[in-house]
C-alpha positions as CSV (number, residue, x, y, z in Angstrom):
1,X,-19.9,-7.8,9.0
2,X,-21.4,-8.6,5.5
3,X,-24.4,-10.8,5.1
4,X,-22.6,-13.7,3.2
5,X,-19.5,-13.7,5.9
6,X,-22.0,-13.4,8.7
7,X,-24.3,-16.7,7.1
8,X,-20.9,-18.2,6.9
9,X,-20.1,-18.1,10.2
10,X,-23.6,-18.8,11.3
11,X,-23.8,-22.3,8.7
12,X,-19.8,-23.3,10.3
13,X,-21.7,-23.2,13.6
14,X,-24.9,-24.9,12.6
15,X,-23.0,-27.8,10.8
16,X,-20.3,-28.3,13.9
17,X,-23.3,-28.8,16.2
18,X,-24.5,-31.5,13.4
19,X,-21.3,-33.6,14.5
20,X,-19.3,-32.4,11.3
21,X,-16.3,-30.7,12.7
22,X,-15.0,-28.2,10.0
23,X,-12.9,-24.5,10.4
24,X,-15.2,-23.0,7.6
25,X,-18.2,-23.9,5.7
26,X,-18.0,-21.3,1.9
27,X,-21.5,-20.0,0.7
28,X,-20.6,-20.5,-3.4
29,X,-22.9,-18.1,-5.6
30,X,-25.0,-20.3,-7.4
31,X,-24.1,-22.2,-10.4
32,X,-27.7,-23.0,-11.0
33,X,-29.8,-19.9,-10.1
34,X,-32.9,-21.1,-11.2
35,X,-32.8,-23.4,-8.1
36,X,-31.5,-20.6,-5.9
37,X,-29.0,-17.5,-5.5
38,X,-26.6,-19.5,-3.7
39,X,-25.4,-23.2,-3.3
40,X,-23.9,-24.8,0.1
41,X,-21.8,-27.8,-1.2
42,X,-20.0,-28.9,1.7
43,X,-22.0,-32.8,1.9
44,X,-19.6,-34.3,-0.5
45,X,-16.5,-33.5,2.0
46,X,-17.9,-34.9,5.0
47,X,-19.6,-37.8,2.4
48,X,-15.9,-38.7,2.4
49,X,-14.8,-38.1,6.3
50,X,-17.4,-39.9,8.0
51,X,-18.4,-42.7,5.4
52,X,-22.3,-41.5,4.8
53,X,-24.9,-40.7,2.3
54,X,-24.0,-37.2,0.9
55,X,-27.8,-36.7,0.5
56,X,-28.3,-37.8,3.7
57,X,-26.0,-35.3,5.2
58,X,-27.4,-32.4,2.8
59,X,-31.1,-33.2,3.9
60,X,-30.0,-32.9,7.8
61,X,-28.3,-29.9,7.2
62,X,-31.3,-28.3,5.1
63,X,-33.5,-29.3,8.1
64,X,-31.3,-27.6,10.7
65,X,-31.4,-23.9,8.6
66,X,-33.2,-20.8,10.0
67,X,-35.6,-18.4,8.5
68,X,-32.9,-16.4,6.6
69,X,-33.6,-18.8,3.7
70,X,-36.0,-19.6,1.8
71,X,-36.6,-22.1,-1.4
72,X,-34.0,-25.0,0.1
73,X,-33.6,-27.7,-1.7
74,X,-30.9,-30.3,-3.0
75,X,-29.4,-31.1,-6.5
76,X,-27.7,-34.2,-7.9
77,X,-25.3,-36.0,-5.1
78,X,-25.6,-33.4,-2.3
79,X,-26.2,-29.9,-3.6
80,X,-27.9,-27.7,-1.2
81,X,-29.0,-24.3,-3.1
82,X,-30.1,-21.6,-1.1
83,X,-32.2,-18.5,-1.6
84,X,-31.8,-15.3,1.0
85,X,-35.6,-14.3,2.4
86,X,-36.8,-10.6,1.1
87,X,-36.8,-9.4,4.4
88,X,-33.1,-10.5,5.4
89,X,-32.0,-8.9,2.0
90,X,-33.8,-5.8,2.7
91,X,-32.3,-5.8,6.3
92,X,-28.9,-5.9,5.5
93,X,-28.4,-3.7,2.2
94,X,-30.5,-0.8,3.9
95,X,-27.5,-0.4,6.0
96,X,-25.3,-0.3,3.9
97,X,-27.3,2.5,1.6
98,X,-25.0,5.3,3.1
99,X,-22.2,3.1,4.4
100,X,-19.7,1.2,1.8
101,X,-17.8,0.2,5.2
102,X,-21.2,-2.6,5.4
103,X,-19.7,-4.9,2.0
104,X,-16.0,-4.5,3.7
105,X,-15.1,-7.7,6.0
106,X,-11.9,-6.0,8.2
107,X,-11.2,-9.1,9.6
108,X,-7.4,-8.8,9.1
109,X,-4.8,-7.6,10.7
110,X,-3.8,-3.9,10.2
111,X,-0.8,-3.2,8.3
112,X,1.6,-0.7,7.8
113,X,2.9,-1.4,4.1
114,X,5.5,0.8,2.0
115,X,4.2,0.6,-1.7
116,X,6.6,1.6,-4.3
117,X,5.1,1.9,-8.1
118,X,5.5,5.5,-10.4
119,X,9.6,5.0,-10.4
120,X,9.6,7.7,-13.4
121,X,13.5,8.7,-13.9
122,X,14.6,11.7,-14.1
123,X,15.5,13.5,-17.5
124,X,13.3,10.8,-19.3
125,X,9.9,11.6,-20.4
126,X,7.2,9.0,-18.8
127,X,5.8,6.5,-21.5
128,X,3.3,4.3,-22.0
129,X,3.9,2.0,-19.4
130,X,4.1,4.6,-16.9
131,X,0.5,4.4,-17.0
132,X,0.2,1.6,-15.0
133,X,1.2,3.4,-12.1
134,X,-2.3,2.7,-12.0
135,X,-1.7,-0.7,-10.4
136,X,-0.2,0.3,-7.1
137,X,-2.3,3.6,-6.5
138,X,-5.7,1.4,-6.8
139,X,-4.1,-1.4,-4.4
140,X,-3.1,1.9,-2.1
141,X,-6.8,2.8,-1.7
142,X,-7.9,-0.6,-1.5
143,X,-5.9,-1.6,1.5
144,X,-6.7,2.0,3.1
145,X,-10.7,0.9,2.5
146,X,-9.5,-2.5,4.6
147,X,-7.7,-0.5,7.1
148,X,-4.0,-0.5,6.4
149,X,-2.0,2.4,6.6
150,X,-0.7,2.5,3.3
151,X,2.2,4.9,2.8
152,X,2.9,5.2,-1.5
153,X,6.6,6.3,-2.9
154,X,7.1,7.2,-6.0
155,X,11.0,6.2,-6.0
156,X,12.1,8.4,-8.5
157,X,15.2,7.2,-10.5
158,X,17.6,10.2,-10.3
159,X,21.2,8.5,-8.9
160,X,21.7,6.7,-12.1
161,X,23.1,7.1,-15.7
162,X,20.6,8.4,-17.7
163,X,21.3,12.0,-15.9
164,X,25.3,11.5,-16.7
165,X,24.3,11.0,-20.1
166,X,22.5,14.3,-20.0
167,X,25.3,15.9,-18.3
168,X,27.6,14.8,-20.7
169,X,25.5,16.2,-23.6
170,X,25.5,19.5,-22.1
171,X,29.0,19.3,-21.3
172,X,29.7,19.0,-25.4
173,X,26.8,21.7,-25.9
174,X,27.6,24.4,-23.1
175,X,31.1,23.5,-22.0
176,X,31.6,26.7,-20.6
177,X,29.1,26.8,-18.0
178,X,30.3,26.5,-14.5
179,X,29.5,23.3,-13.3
180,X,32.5,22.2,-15.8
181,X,35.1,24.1,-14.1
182,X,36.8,22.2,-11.4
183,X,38.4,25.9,-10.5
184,X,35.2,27.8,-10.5
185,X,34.6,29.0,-6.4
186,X,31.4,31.0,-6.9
187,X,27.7,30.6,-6.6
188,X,26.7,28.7,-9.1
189,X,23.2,30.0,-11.2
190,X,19.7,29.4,-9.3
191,X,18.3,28.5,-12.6
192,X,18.8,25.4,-14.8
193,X,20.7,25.5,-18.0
194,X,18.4,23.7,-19.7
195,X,14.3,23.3,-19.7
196,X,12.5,20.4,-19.3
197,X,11.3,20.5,-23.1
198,X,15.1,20.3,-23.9
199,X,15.6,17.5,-22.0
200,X,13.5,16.0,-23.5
201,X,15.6,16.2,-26.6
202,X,18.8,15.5,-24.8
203,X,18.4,12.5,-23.1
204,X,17.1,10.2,-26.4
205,X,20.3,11.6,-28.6
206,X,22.5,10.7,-25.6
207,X,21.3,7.3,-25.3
208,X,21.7,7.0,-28.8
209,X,25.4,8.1,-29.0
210,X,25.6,6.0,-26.0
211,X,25.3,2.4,-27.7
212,X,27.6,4.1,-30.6
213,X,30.2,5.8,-29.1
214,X,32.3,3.8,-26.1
215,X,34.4,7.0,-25.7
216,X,31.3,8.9,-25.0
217,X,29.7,6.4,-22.9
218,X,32.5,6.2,-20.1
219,X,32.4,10.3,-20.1
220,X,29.0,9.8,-19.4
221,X,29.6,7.0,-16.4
222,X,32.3,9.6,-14.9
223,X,29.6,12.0,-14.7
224,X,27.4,9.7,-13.4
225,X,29.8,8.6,-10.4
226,X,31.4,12.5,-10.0
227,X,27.2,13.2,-9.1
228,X,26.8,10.3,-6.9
229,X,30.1,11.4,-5.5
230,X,29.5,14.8,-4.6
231,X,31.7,16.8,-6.9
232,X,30.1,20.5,-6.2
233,X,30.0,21.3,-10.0
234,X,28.7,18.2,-11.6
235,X,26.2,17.6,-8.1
236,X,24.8,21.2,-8.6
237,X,23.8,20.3,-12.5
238,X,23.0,17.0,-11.6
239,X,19.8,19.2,-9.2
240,X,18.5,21.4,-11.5
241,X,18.4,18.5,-14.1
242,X,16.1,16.6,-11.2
243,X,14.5,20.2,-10.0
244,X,13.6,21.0,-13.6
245,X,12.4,17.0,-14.8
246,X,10.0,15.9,-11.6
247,X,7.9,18.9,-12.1
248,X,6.2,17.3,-15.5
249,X,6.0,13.8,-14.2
250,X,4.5,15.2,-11.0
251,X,1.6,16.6,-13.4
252,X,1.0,13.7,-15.7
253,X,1.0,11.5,-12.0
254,X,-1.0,14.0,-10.6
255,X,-3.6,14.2,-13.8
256,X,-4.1,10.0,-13.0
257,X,-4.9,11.0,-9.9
258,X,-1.9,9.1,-8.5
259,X,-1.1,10.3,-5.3
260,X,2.2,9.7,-3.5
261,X,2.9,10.2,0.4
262,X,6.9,9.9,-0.3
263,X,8.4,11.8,-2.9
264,X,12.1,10.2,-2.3
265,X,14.4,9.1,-4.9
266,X,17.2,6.6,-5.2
267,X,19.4,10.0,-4.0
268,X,17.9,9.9,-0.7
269,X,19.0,5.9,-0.5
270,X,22.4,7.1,-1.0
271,X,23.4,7.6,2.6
272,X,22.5,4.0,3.5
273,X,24.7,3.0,0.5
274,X,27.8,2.2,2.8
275,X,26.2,1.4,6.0
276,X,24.2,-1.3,4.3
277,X,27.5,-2.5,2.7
278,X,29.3,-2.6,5.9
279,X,26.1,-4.7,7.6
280,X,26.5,-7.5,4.9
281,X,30.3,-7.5,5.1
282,X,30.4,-7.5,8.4
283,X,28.5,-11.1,8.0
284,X,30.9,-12.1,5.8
285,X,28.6,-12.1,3.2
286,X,30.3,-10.4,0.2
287,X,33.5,-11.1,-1.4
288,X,35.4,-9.6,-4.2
289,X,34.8,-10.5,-8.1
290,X,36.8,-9.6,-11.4
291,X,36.8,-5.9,-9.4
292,X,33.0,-6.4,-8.0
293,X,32.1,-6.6,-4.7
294,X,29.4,-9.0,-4.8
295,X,27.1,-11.0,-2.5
296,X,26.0,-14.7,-4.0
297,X,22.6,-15.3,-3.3
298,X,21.9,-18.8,-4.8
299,X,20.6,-21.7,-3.9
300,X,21.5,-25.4,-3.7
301,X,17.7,-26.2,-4.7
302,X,17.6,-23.3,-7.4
303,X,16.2,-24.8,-10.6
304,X,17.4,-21.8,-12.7
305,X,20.8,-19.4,-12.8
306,X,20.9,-16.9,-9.5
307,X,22.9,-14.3,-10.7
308,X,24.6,-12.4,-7.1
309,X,24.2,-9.2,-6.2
310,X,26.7,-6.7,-7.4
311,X,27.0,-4.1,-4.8
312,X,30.1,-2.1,-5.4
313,X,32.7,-1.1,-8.3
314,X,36.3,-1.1,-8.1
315,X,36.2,2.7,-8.1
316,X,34.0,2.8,-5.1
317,X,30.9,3.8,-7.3
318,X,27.4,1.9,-6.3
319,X,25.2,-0.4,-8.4
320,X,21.5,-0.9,-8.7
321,X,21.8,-3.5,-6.5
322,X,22.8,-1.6,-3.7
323,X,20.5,1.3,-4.0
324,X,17.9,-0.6,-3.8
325,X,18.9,-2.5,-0.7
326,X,19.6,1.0,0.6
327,X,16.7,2.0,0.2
328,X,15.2,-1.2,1.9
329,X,17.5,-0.3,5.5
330,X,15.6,3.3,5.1
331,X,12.7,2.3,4.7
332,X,12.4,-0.3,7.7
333,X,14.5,2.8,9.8
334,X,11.9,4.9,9.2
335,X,8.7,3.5,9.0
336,X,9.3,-0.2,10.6
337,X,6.3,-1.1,8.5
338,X,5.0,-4.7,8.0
339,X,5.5,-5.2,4.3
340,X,6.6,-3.8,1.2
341,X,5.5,-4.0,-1.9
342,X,6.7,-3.2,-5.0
343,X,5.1,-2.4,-8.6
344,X,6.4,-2.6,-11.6
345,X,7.1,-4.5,-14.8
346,X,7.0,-8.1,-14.6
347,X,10.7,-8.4,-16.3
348,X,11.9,-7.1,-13.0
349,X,11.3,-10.1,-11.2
350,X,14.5,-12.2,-11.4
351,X,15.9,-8.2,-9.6
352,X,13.8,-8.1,-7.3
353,X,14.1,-12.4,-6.2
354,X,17.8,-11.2,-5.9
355,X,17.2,-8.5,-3.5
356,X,14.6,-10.2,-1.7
357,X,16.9,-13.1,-1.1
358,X,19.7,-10.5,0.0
359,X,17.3,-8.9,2.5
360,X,16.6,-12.8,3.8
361,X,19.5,-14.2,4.0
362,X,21.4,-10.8,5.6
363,X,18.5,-10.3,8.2
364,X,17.9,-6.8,7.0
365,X,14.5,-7.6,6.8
366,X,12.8,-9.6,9.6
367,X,11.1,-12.7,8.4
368,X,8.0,-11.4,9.8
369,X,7.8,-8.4,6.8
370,X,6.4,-8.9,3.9
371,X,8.3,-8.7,0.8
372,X,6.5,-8.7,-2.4
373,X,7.1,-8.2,-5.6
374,X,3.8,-7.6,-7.9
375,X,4.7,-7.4,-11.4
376,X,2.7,-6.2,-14.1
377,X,2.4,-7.2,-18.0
378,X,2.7,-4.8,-21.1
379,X,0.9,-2.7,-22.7
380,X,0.6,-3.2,-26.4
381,X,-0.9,-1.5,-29.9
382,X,-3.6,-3.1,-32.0
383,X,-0.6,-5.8,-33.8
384,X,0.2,-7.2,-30.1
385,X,3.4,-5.1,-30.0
386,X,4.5,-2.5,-27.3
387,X,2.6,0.5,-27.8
388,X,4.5,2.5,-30.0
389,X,4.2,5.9,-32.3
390,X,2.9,6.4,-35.9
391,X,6.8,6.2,-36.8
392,X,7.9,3.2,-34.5
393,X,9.0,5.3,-31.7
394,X,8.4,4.6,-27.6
395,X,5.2,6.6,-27.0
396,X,5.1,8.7,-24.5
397,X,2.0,8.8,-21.8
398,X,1.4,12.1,-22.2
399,X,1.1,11.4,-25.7
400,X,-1.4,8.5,-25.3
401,X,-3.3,10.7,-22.5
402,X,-3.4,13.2,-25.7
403,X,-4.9,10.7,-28.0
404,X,-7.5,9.6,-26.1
405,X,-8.2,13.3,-25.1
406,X,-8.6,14.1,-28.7
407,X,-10.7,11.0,-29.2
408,X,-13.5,11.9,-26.5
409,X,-13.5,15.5,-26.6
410,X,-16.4,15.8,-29.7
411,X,-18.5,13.0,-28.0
412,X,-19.4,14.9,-25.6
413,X,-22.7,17.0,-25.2
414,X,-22.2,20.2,-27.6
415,X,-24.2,22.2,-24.5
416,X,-21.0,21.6,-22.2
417,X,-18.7,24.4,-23.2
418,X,-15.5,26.2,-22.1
419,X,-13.8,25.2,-18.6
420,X,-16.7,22.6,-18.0
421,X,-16.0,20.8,-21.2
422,X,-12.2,20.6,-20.4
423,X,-13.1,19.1,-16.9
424,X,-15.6,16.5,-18.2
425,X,-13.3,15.8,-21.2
426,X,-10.4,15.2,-18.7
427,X,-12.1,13.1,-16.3
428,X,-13.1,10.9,-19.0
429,X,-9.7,10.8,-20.6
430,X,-8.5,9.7,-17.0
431,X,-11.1,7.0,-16.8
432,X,-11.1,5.6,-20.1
433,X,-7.5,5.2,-19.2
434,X,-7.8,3.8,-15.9
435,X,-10.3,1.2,-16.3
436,X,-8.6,0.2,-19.5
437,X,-5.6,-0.4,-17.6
438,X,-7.3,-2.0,-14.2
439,X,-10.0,-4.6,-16.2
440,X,-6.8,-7.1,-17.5
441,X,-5.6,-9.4,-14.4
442,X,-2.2,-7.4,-13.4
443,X,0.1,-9.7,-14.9
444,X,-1.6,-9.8,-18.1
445,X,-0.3,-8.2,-21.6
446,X,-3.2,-6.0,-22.8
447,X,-4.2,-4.5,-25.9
448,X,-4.6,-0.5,-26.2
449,X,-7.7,-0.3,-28.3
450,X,-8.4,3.1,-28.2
451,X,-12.1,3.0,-30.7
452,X,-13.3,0.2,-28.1
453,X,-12.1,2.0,-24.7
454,X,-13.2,5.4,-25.9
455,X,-17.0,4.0,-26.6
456,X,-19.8,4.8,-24.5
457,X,-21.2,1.1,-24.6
458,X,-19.3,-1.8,-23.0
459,X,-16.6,-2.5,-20.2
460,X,-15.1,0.9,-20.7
461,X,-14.3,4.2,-17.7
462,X,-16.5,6.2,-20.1
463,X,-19.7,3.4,-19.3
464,X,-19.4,3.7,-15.9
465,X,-18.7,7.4,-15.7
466,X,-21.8,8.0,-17.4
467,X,-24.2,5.3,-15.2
468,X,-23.1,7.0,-12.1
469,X,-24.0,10.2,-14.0
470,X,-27.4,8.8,-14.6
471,X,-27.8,7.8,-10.9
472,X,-27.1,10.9,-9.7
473,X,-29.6,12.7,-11.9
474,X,-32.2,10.7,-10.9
475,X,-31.5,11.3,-7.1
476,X,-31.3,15.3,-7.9
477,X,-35.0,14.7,-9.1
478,X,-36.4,12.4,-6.6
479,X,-34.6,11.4,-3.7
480,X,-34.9,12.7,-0.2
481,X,-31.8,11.2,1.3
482,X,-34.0,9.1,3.5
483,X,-35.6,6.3,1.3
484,X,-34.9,2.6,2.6
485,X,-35.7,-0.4,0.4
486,X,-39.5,-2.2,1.2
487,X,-40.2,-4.3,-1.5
488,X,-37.4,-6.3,-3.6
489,X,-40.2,-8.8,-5.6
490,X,-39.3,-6.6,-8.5
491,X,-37.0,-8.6,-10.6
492,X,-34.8,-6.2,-11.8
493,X,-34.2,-4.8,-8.4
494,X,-33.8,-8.5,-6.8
495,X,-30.6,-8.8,-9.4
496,X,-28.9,-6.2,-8.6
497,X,-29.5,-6.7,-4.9
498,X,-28.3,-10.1,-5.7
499,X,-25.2,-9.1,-7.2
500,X,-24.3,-6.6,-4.3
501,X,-24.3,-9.2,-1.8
502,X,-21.4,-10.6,-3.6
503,X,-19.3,-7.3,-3.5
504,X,-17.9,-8.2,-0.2
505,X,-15.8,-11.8,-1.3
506,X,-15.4,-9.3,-4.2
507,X,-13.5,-7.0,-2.5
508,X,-11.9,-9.8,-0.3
509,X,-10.6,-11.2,-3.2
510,X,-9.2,-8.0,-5.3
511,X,-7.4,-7.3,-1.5
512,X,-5.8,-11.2,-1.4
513,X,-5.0,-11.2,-5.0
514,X,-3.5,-7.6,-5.4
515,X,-5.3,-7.0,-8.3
516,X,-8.6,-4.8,-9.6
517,X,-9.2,-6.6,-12.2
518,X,-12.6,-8.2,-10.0
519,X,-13.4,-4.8,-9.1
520,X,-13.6,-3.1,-12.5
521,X,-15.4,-6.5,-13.9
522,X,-17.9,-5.7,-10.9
523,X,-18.2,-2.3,-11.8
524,X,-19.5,-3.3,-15.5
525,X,-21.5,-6.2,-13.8
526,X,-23.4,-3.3,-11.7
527,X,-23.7,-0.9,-14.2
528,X,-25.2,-2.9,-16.8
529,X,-27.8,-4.5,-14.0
530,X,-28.7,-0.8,-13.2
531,X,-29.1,0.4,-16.4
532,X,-31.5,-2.7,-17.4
533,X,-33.4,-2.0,-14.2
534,X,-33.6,1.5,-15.4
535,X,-35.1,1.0,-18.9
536,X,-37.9,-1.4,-17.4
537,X,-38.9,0.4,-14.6
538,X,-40.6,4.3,-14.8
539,X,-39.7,5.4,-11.4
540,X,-41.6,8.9,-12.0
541,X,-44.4,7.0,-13.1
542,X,-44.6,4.2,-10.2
543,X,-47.9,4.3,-8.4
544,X,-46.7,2.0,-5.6
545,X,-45.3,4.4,-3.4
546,X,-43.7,1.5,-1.2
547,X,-42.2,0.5,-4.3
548,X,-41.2,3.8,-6.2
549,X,-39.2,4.3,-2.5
550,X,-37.4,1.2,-3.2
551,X,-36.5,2.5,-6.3
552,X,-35.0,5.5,-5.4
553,X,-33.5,4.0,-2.5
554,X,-31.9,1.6,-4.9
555,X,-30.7,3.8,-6.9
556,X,-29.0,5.7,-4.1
557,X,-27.5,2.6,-3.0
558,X,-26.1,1.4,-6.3
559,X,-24.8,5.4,-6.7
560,X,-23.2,4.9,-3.7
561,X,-21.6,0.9,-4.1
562,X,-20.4,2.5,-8.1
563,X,-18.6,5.7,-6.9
564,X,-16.8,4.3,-3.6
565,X,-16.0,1.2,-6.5
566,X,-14.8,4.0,-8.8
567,X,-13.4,6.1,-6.4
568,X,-10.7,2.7,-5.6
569,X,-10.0,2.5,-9.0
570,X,-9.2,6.5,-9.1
571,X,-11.7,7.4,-11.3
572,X,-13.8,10.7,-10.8
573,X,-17.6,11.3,-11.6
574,X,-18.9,14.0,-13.6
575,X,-22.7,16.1,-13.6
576,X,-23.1,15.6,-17.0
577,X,-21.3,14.5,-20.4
């Protein structure tokens, strides 16, 4: 149990045995820390509840504290600030010197929870806003710190029309390949017609042709529903298309450091397709609509149009809709788990109210599970507007990751050569990218700067990168592995200690709010007090040896705090940059 939570519990009990029955009294970091570090304001509440003196109350409750404070004293109506002694400070952050688990409060209950973010689809190169994948895979690590069992899906999109539109392009440009003939009763080829380079090409002068061409459009939909149907020709092309396109999105998933326990698509949905439209009709809850099967999920109380859920064509060819409640009755088949969560662009959310209303009102989904929807804001170029390329087009991630490659690559130390200059440069490129995309609150439009997220100065990946760096060089030269903090006078080493006693409601907060955007500002917050602490103090020079231990030992602590930060946020030291 952390220091704050534990003084929490301990000031609820001290203040119930005063007569003032309350569930929870809050220790608030101070507003005013020249009167103390932190501030107990709970006088002005019971003022209210039991008709007295504020003051009064603050004084009896100052007069009732223990040793673990020191320099108590009240502000203005009722104010009670509070200042931790040395020695309980020292106490509690020497334990947690080689154990993060010591700023983590597990006082939740364990969950199992599905999160869904990546959803790449097939035959489409990733863009921009791929990157923030980054979302869900930092909430993933987060909730395993806490204890969850977090299982991650990447929920690829490769049941939908973008691949008939492909197919239909190579049905113009190789119509005599086998998958076109309906008469055709041999193997058909192990290897795909086309690379992933060329699809690539294909799939953008499709989509094109697409919005001009109706003719070519309803070709492309009969692909698309002869795949989902199972025709052996069109379902053999429609794999290699999805064998030959994951591969690269794996890579550019893989080089964030994204990491998915579930590599299942909206294919392996399709089997629950019927079954899941057989439970809601077998409620009576869908009917037939201008050649729709639907299922109305509105509200008398709704303040805004509910579109219903469109589960079915005339043809007998599944929508969106139903896919993704498919792949809701899989998921609680196979995994039972307590919530699910999904990430992805915040113009998804009217979709996903739909479905989550379906899953409600049906009973597919026990009111007990969790369903969330965590939506996420854009990601936009230096004039406010989606990122885009030199000539207006959607960029592409792997041509941002590219960029900011390029961009960092001559910054760093001309001694670092060959493979370990690609390694550093890559790590880099992935934090800069990261912590770029984890500082904004999730729901929040951000602008790509790439001068000010490439610099070495500031809230930047590359900033904190090269502070850990600078830790960990200093423990190569002087640590033991066994120094403990003794002396904390030292004001630079009091604010950082300080500040790490807040990392716990830190971390309590990033895990409640499903976002990193407190964890990366803490990261920054950390970094900078380190890096002040280390251009005021010599710690070779020290002739204290009590304190030159507590230096060291500091430093291993913050090392420690920063990469297991990092480390959430997927973001990988280096030895040197």
């Amino acid at each position: 149990m952390s220091l704050i939570t534990d003084t929490e519990k301990y000031l609820t009990k001290t203040i119930n045995e005063l007569g003032y029955k309350t569930d929870y009294v809050k220790l608030e970091k101070s507003k005013m820390p020249e009167f103390g570090q932190y501030q107990i304001n709970c006088a002005m509440q019971f003022a209210k509840s039991y008709g007295k003196n504020p003051r009064e109350i603050a004084e009896e409750i100052v007069s009732s504290l223990d040793l673990r404070f020191t320099n108590v004293n009240i502000q203005g109506p009722g104010f009670i600030n509070v200042t931790f002694s040395n020695q309980i400070l020292i106490e509690s952050l020497n334990k947690a010197i080689d154990n993060f688990d010591e700023f983590v409060d597990k006082d939740y209950t364990k969950k199992t929870i599905i999160l869904d973010y990546g959803g790449a689809n097939i035959a489409k190169e990733l863009h921009v806003g791929h990157l923030r994948c980054n979302i869900g895979e930092s909430i993933r690590r987060l909730a395993k710190v806490f204890g969850d069992n977090p299982i991650s899906d990447v929920h690829w999109g490769d049941w939908g029309t973008p691949i008939g539109l492909v197919i239909r392009e190579i049905a113009e440009t190789m119509p005599d390949l086998p998958y076109f003939d309906e008469n055709y009763k041999g193997e058909y080829p192990k290897i795909s017609p086309v690379t992933n380079e060329e699809l690539g090409e294909i799939y953008p002068k499709a989509s094109l042709r697409k919005k001009e061409d109706e003719k070519y459009a309803l070709e492309a939909n009969n692909y698309t529903e002869q795949f989902q149907k199972g025709v052996p020709g069109v379902r053999a092309l429609w794999k290699h298309i999805v064998d030959t396109s994951k591969p690269d999105c794996q890579a550019v998933y893989d080089f964030l450091n994204c990491k998915f326990d579930l590599s299942y698509g909206e294919s392996d949905a399709n089997p629950y397709a019927e079954p899941v439209i057989k439970f809601l009709s077998d409620k009576g809850l869908t009917e037939m609509s201008d050649g729709l099967l639907i299922m109305h999920v509105a509200k008398e109380d709704d303040n805004k149009e509910m579109p219903p859920l469109l589960l079915k064509k005339s043809d007998g060819a599944v929508l969106y809709d139903t896919t993704d409640l498919a792949t809701i009755m899989q998921r609680m088949q196979d995994f039972n788990p307590d919530a699910i969560w999904y990430f992805v662009d915040e113009r998804q959310s009217l979709h996903f109210e739909q479905t989550f209303r379906g899953c409600r009102i049906s009973g597919l989904v026990p009111d007990n599970v969790d369903l969330k929807f965590y939506g996420f804001g854009t990601i936009n170029g230096n004039d406010g507007k989606p990122f885009k390329t030199r000539d207006g087009g959607v960029m592409s991630l792997k041509g941002l990751i590219k960029m900011v490659y390029e961009k960092i690559e001559p910054k760093i130390k001309e001694e670092i050569t060959g493979e370990e200059r690609e390694e550093v440069a890559k790590k880099l490129t992935v934090a800069t990218l990261k912590y770029a995309d984890l500082l904004p609150y999730r729901k929040t439009d951000y602008i790509f700067d790439i001068d000010k997220f490439t610099s070495f100065e500031g809230k930047t990946g590359i900033y904190a990168v090269y502070t850990a760096t600078r830790m960990k060089s200093i423990l190569n030269k002087f640590s033991t592995g066994k120094e403990v903090l003794k002396e904390i006078d030292n004001s630079d080493v009091l604010d950082i200690i300080v500040k790490l006693t807040e990392l716990p409601k830190n971390l309590k907060s990033a895990y409640q709010d499903v976002t990193t955007s407190y964890i990366a500002e803490f990261i920054y917050e950390l970094a900078s007090l380190y890096n002040k602490f280390y251009t005021n103090n010599n710690i070779q020079a020290e002739q204290n040896s009590n304190l030159k231990e507590t230096f060291i030992a500091l430093t291993r602590l913050a090392y420690n705090t920063l990469t297991n930060l990092l480390d959430i946020l997927a973001i990988e030291i280096v030895d040197k940059m």
